[in-house]
C-alpha positions as CSV (number, residue, x, y, z in Angstrom):
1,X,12.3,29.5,-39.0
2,X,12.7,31.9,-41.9
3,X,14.2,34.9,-41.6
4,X,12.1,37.4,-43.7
5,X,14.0,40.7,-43.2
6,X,17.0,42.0,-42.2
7,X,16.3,42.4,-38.6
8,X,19.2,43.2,-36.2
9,X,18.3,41.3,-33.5
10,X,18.1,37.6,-33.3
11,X,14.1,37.3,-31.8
12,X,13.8,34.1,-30.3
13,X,10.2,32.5,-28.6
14,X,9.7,33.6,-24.6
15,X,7.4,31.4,-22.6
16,X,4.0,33.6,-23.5
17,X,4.9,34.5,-26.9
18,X,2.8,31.5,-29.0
19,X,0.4,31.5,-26.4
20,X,-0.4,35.5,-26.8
21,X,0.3,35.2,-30.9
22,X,-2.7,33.0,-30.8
23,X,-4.9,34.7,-29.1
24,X,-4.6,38.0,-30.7
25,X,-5.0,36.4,-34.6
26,X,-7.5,35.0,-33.3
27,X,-9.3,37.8,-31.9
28,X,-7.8,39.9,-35.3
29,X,-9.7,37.4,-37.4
30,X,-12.6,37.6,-35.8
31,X,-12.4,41.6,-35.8
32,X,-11.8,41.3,-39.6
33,X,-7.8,42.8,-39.4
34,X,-6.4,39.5,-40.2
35,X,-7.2,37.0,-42.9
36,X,-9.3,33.6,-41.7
37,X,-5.8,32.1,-43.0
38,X,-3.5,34.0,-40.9
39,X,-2.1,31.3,-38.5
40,X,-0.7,29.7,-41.7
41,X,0.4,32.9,-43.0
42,X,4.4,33.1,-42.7
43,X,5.1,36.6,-42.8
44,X,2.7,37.1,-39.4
45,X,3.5,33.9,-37.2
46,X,7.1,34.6,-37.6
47,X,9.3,36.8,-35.2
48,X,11.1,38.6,-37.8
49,X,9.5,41.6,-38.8
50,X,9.2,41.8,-42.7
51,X,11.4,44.6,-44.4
52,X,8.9,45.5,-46.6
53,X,7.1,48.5,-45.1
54,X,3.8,47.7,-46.7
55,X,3.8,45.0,-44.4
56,X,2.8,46.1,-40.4
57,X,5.0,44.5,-37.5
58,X,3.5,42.6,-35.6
59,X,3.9,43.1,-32.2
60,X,5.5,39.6,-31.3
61,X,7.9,40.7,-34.1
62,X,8.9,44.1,-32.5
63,X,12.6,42.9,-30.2
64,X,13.9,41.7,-34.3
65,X,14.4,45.1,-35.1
66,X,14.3,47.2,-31.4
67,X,16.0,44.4,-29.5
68,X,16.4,44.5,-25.3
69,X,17.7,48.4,-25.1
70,X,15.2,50.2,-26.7
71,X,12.5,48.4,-25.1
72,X,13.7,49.0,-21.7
73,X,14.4,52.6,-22.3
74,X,10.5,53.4,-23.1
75,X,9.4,50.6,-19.7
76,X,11.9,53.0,-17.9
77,X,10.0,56.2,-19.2
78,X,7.0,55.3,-18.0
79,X,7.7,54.5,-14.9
80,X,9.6,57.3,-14.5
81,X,6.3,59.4,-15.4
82,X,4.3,56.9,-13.5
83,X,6.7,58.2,-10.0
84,X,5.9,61.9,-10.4
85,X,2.4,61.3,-11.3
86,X,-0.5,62.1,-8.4
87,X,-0.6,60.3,-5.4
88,X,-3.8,58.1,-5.9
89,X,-2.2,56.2,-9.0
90,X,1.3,56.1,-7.8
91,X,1.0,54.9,-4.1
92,X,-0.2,51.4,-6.0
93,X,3.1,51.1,-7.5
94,X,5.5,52.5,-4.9
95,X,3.8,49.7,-3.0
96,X,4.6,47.2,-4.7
97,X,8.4,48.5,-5.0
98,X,10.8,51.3,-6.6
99,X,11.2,52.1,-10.2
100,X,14.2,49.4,-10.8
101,X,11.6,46.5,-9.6
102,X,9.1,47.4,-12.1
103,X,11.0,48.5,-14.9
104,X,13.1,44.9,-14.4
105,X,9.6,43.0,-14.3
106,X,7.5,45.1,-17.0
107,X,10.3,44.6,-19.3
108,X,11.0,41.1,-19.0
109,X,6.9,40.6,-19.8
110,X,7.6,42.8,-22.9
111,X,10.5,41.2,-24.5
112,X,8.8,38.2,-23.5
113,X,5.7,38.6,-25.9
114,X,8.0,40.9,-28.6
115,X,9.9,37.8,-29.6
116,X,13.2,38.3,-27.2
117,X,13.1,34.6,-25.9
118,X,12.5,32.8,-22.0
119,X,12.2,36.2,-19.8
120,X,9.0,36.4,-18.1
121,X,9.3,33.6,-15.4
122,X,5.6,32.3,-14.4
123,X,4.4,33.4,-18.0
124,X,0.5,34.3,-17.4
125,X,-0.1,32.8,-14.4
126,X,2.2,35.8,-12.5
127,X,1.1,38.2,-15.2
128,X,-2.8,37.6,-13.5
129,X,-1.5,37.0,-9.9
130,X,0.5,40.6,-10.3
131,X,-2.9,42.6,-11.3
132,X,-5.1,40.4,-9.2
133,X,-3.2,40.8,-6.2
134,X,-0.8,43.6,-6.4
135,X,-2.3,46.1,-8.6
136,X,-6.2,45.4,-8.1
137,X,-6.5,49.4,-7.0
138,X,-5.7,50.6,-10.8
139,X,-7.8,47.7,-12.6
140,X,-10.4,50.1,-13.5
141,X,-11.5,52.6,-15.9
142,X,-9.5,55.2,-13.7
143,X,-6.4,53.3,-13.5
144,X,-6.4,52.0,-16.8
145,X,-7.5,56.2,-18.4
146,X,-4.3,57.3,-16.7
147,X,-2.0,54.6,-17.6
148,X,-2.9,55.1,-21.4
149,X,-2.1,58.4,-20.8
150,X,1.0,58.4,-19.2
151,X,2.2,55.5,-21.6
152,X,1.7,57.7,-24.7
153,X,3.5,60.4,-22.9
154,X,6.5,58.0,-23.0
155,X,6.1,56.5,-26.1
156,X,6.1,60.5,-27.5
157,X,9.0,61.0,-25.9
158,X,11.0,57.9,-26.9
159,X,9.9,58.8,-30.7
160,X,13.3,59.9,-31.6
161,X,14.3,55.7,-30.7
162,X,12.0,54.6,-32.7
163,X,11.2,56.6,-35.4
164,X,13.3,55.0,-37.8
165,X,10.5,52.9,-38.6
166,X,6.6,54.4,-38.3
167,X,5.4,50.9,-38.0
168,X,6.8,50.2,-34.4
169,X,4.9,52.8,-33.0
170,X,2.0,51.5,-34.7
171,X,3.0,47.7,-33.1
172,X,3.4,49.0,-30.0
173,X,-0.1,50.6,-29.9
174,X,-1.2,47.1,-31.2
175,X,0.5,45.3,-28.4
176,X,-0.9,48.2,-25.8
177,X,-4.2,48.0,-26.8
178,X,-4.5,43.7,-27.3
179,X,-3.7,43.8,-23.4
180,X,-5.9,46.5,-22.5
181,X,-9.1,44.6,-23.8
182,X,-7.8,42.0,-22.0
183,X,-7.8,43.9,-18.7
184,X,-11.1,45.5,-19.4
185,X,-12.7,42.1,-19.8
186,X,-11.0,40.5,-17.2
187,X,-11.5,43.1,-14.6
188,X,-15.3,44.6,-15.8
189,X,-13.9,48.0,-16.9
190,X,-15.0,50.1,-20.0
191,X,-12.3,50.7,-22.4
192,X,-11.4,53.8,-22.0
193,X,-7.4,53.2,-22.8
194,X,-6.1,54.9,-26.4
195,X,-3.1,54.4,-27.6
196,X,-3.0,55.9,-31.3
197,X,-3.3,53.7,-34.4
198,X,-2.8,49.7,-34.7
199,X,-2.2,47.9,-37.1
200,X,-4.4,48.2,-40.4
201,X,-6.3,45.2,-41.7
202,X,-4.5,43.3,-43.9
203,X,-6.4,41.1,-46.7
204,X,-5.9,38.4,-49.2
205,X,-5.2,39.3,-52.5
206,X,-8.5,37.7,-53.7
207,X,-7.8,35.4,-56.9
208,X,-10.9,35.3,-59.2
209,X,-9.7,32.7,-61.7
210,X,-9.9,29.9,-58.4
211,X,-13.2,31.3,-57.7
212,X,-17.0,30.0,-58.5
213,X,-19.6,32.1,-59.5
214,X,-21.3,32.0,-56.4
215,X,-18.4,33.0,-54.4
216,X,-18.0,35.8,-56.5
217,X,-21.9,37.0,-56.1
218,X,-21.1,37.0,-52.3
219,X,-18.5,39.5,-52.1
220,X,-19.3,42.6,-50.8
221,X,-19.4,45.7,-53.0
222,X,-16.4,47.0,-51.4
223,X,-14.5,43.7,-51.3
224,X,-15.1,43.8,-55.0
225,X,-14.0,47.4,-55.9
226,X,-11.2,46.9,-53.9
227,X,-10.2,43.4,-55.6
228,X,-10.7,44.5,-58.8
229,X,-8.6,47.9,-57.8
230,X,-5.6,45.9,-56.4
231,X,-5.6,43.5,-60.2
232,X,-5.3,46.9,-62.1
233,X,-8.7,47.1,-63.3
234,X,-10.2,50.5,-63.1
235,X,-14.1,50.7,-61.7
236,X,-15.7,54.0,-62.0
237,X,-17.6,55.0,-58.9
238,X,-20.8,54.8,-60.8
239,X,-20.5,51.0,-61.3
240,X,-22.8,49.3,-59.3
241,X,-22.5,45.6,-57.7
242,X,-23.4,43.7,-60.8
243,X,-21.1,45.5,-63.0
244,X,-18.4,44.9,-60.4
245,X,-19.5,41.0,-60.6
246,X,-19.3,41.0,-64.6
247,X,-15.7,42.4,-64.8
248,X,-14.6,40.2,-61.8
249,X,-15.7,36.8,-63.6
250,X,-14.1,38.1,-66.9
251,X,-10.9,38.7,-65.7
């Protein structure tokens, strides 16, 4: 594996990590935030996080440049907010167990996914039992409001850790909000969890020499302004589609 930063921490692949990656480019590709090329692109699949801050960390890449600490200091905020919170949402927790339990088993599935190597025992199999089984009472709109809540509340609070960086709060609120479509799927709940921004689409630098005429005619207007835009050529607002297409197939 390349290393395509300087990342502190040495990430290394946990036993949902692929399996996750996967499913969220492929779910990103569909959503239009990754390119159709993304599982072959290197600077995404890998776990170090690029050092170029034009380029969004992905979430799988977060433990390269947070490692175990800092991840287990905002689990631990949470659930400390989650243990003074009101009665109806905290009783599903306490009876599970006390705030050591889940801040022990909510980080492990973190650094799991994030890229710090074999810690979530079971993988998604005692991911699903756990919210199947043991937290079934806050699988729900309700539930899933006030943990979204109480979760930014921590993640404000832990800004000073992180804030070195603006994109890991922006991959964190990617991770956060892959999992909670999951859940609202999974368990028939509207989405109703917000986390702040995610990460911003990213395109391919679009290459008009390697491209036919037709392929060129079937670009959108705004895929071709902002083609043209990103090559240096300037288009006036007042250019419309088939000016766009004429300076495209000159260049």
């Amino acid at each position: 594996m390349s290393k395509l930063s300087n990342s502190t921490y040495e990430p290394a692949y946990g036993y949902m990590t692929e399996k996750i990656q996967l499913r969220y480019i492929s779910n990103a590709i569909e959503e239009k935030i990754l390119p159709v090329n993304a599982h072959r692109m290197g600077d995404i699949v890998t776990l170090y996080a690029s050092k170029s801050q034009s380029k969004p960390i992905q979430f799988w890449q977060l433990f390269s440049v947070l490692g175990p600490d800092r991840i287990v200091r905002i689990v631990h905020k949470f659930y400390h907010l989650v243990y003074q919170d009101e009665i109806w949402f905290k009783a599903s927790f306490e009876r599970i167990g006390d705030i050591s339990h889940h801040v022990r088993t909510q980080s492990s599935m973190w650094l799991d996914v994030m890229g710090g190597g074999l810690k979530y025992h079971g993988a998604e199999f005692r991911l699903n039992f756990h919210h199947q089984h043991n937290a079934l009472e806050v699988m729900n709109a309700r539930g899933a409001e006030r943990w979204a809540k109480l979760m930014v509340q921590a993640l404000d609070e832990a800004e000073k850790h992180i804030r070195e960086d603006p994109r890991i709060r922006i991959s964190i609120n990617t991770f956060l909000t892959h999992f909670m479509k999951k859940y609202a799927v999974d368990f028939g709940f509207k989405n109703v969890g917000t986390f702040g921004a995610t990460n911003a689409p990213i395109k391919n630098k679009l290459n008009f020499l390697n491209m036919t005429d037709a392929a060129i005619e079937a670009l959108s207007e705004p895929d071709l302004r902002e083609a043209l835009v990103g090559r240096g050529v300037n288009t006036s607002k007042k250019a419309d589609k088939a000016e766009l297409i004429r300076k495209a197939k000159s260049l």
